[in-house]
N, C-alpha and C positions, 0 to 999 in steps of 0.2 A: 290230736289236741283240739282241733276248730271243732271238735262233734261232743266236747265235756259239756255238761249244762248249766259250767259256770267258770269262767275262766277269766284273763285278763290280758289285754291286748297292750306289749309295754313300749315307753319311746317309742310314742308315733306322730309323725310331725302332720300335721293337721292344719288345712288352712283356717284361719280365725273366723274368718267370713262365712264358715260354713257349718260353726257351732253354735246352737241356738244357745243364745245370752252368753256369746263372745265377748261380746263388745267390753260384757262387765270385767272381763280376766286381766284385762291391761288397763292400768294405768299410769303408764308411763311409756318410754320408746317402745312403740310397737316390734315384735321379731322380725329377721329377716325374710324378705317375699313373705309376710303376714302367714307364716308356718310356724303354730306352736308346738309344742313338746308334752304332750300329753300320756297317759294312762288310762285305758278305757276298760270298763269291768262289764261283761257279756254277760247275763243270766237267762237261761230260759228262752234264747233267741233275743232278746231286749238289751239294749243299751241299760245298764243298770246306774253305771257311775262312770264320772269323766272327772281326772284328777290334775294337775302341776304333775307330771314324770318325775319320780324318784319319792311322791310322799309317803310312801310306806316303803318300810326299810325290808321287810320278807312279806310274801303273799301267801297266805291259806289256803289258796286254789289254785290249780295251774295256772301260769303266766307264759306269756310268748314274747323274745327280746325282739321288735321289730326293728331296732339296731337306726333307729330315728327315719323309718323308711316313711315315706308319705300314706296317708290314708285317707281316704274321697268317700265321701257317699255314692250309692248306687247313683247310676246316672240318667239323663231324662233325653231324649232326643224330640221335640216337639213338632218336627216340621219333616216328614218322610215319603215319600210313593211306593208303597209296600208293593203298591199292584200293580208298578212297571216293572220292578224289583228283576236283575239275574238274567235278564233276554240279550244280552248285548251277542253274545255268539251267536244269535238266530235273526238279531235284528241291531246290527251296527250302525252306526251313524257315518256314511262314509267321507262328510267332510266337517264333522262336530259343530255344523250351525243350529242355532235354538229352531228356524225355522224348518229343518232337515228331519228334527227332532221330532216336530210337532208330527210331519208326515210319518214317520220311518212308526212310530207308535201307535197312530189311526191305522195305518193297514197292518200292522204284527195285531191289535184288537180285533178286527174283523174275523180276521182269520183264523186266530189261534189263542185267545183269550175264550175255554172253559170254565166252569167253578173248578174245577180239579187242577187247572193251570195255573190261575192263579192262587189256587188253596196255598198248592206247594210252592209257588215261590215268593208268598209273604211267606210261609212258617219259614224257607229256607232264611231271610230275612231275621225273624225274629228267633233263630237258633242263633245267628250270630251275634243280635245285639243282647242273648241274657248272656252266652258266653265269654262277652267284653266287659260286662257290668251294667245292663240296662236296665230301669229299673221300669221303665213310662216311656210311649211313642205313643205320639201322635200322627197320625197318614191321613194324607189326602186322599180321595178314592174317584178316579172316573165314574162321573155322575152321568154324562149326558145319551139318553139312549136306552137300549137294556142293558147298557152296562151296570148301571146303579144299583137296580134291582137282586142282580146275580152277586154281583162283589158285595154288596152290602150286607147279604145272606151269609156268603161265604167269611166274610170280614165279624159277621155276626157269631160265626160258628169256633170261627180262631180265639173271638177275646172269651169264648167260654172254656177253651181248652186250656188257654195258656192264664187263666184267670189267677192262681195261684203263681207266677212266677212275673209277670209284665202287665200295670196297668194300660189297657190300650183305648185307644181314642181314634174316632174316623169322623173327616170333613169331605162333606159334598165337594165336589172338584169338576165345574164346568163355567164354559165365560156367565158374566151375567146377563147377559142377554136373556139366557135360556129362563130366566125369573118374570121376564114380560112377559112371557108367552104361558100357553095354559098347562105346557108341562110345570109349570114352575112352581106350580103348590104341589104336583107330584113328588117332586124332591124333597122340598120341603117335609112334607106329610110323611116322607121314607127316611130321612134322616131325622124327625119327631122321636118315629115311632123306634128306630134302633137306639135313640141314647146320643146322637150324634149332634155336629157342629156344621153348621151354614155357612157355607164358602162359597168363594170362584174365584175366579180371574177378571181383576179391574183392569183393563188396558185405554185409554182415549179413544171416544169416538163421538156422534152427535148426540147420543142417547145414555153417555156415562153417570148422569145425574138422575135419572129417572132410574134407572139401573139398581144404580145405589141404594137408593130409596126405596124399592119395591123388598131388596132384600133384607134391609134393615125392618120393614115391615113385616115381612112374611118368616123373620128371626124372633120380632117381638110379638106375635100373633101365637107362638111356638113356645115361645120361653126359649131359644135355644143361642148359646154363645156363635159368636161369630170370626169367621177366618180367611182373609185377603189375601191374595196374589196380589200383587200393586207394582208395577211402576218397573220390571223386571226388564231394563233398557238402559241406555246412555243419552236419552231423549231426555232435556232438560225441560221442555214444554210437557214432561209426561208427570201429570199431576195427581194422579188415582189417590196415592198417600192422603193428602192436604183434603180431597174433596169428601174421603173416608170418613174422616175426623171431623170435618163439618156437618155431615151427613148423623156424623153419631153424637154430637150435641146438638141437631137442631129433633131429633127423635127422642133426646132424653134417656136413650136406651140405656140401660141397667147391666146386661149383660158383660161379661168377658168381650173386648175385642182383640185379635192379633194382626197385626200386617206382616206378610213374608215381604224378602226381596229389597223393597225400596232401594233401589240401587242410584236410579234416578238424583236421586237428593242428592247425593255426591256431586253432582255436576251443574247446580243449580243455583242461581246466585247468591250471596250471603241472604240480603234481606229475604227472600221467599224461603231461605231455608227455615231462619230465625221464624217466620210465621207457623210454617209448618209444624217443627216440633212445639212451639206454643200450644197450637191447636191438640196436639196428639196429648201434651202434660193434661192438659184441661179435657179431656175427653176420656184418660183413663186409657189408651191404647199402649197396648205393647209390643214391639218390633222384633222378628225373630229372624235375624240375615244367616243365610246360606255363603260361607267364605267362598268352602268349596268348588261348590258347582259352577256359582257365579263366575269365578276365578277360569273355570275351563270355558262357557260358553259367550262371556261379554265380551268385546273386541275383538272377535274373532273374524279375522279375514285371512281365507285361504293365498299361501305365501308371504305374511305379512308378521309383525312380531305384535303382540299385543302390548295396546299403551296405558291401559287402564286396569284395577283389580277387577273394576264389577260391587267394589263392598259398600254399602251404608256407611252413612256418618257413625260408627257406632260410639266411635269418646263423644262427639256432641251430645248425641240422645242422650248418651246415659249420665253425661255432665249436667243434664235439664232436670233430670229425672225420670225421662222416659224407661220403661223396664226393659229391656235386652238381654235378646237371649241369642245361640249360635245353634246350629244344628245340623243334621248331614244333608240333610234333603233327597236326592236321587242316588242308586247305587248300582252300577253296572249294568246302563237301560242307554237308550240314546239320549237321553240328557247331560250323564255324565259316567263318561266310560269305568270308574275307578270307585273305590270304597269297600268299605266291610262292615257300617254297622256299627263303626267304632269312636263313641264319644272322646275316648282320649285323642284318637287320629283327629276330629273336628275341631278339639282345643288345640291340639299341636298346630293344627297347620293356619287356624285364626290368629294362633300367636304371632305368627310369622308373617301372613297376610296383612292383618288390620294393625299391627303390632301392639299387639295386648300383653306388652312386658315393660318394665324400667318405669313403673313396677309393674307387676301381676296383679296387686291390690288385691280385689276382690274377684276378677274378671271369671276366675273360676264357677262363680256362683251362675253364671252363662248358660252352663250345660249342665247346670245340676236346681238350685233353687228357685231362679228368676223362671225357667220353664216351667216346673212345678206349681209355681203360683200361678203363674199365667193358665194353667191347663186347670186349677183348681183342685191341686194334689197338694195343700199343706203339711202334712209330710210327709213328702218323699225329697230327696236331694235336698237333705241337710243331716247330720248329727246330733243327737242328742238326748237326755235322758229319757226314756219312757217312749224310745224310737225302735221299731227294729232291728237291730243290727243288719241291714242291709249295708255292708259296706266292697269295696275294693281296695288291698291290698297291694303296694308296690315298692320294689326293692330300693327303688329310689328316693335319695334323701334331701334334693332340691331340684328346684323347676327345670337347672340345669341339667340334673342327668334325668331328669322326667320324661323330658322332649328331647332327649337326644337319640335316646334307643325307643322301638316298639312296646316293652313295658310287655313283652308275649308271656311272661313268666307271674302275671300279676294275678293275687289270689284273688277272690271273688266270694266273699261271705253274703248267704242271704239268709233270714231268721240266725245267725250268727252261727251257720255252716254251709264249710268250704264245696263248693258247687264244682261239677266237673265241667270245666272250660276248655273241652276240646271243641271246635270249630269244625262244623259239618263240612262235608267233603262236594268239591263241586260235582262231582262225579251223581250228584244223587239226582242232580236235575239232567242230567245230557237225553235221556230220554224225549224230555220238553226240546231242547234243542237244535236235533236234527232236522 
């Protein structure tokens, strides 16, 4: 049925938030969890028509009774490490500190980071997130060294392969530091010339303003958007956020910014918070937290119970109007033992973490639009007519049985056919392993 070249997808409840010119459908009590009841008519891979459920009384074409099951657009994951990606059997973390982390992955790089190493365990990566519904990732890439050079190549080579199936996107990934010094137009100049995004890691130190500065320079020298680490602590004096934002209105920069992380903020006192996100509305940035990962590596003290999530203000930001988005970030590396690539896994367990329910609202829009805009994919991760049916499929008919089960059974339409969602077999890396 999903392979006719003109069909009709029926009772589908649909979050509002994520149909373009939603907003117009209601006027009056909006639906429950902001899930309408629609009709959607598929031609030619295109979204062709989005109806009220039930306004034609027989269809001309084939239709499919989705029996009011939920329906998402393809998903976006914006914030990833393709190229730690799937090493955890070769390279464990043996007492899950971030600082454990940092080591256990400098030396598995030295050692055993090839182009063909990492070839194969981003694609292992990006097999699993098209077979979940991915539609767009963004990955950081170890910049500092030859590593850049090599992954960047390789990272080059992947988004030509997978060009028809995942928009993909790679940011520079080294402290900034490395921006003072004379590699620092090297990166720059290598992430010019691939299509890529200027990043690192803001952490505190004497030279975090000069830091800033040079990168925001040698981003607008490029034309190229930009992408922070910031603040990934429980250090309330840790201000990378707030100095980011200063740094990107006293430059004027033009560009895209994102800050990952900002964990910090949470811990911070009301009024500095209140400045901070001012600063971020007025500067155009937008905040992309990791529940996650944050969730396994902040408070962490071996024998100890953790007292904190790790997460961003995220109802403040986005109550300001800060854009927010969620995302997986690390996946079975020493950063964060766990994952599969699975944007619904990152809403499920954001819901539960930061509690993005009572209501739902919008918050959907998380891992699907708010990233898309932010990455400069105006459409992808949304709905709508003259869209292509890139959608996901699931048997479930509210948020509640959404997030109660894995949703393994969820179809996966792209150009408005059903894609084979079997999930590569670990077995394909153990080689890399041993």
């Amino acid at each position: 049925m999903f392979d006719a070249p003109r069909y009709w997808l029926r009772n589908a409840h649909v979050p509002l938030s994520l149909i373009v010119g939603g907003s117009n459908w209601v006027t009056g009590k909006r639906p429950a969890d902001n899930l309408l009841l629609v009709d959607i008519e598929i031609e030619a891979g295109m979204i062709a028509a989005i109806t009220a459920a039930g306004a034609f009384s027989s269809y001309s074409v084939p239709s499919i009774d989705l029996n009011q099951g939920i329906v998402w657009p393809c998903l976006v994951d914006m914030h990833t490490h393709l190229d730690k990606g799937h090493m955890w059997e070769r390279a464990p973390n043996p007492n899950g500190l971030f600082e454990t982390a940092l080591k256990v992955v400098k030396r598995d790089a030295s050692k055993r980071w090839t182009a063909e190493d990492v070839y194969r365990r981003i694609e292992f990566g990006l097999k699993c997130s098209y077979a979940h519904g991915t539609k767009a990732i963004r990955t950081h890439i170890d910049s500092a060294g030859k590593l850049g050079p090599m992954s960047f190549e390789v990272f080059d080579e992947l988004r030509s392969v997978w060009a028809d199936r995942i928009d993909l996107q790679a940011v520079a990934l080294v402290t900034l530091d490395n921006y003072l010094k004379r590699n620092g137009k090297k990166i720059a100049n290598l992430v010019a010339e691939k299509g890529g995004v200027l990043g690192g890691v803001a952490f505190m130190n004497p030279d975090i303003e000069p830091q800033i500065d040079r990168t925001f320079e040698l981003a607008k020298e490029r034309e190229l958007d930009l992408d922070f680490h910031v603040d990934e602590n429980d250090d309330p004096d840790s201000q990378c956020l707030k100095l980011v934002a200063e740094a990107a209105i006293k430059h004027k920069f033009k560009g895209r910014i994102t800050c990952g992380h900002c964990c910090s903020l949470a811990v911070q006192p009301e009024a500095a918070v209140k400045t901070t996100i001012k600063l971020l509305k007025k500067a155009g940035i937008g905040v992309v937290s990791l529940p996650m990962c944050n969730l396994y590596l902040q408070g962490r003290t071996p024998k100890q119970t953790p007292s904190w999530r790790g997460v961003t203000l995220l109802h403040e930001l986005k109550a300001a109007g800060v854009p927010v988005a969620i995302a997986s970030d690390n996946c079975r590396d020493p950063f964060f033992g766990f994952g599969d690539h699975d944007g619904l896994e990152v809403f499920n367990q954001s819901a539960r973490i930061a509690h993005l329910d009572r209501p739902y609202g919008d918050w959907v829009n998380a891992i699907t639009s708010t990233p898309a805009d932010l990455m400069g994919l105006p459409g992808v991760g949304r709905i709508g007519v003259g869209l292509p049916a890139d959608l996901v499929l699931f048997k479930a008919r509210h948020f509640s049985e959404l997030l109660s089960r894995s949703q393994h059974d969820r179809i996966v339409l792209r150009d408005g056919v059903a894609i084979d969602t079997t999930l590569p077999d670990y077995a394909e890396l153990d080689d890399l392993l041993s």
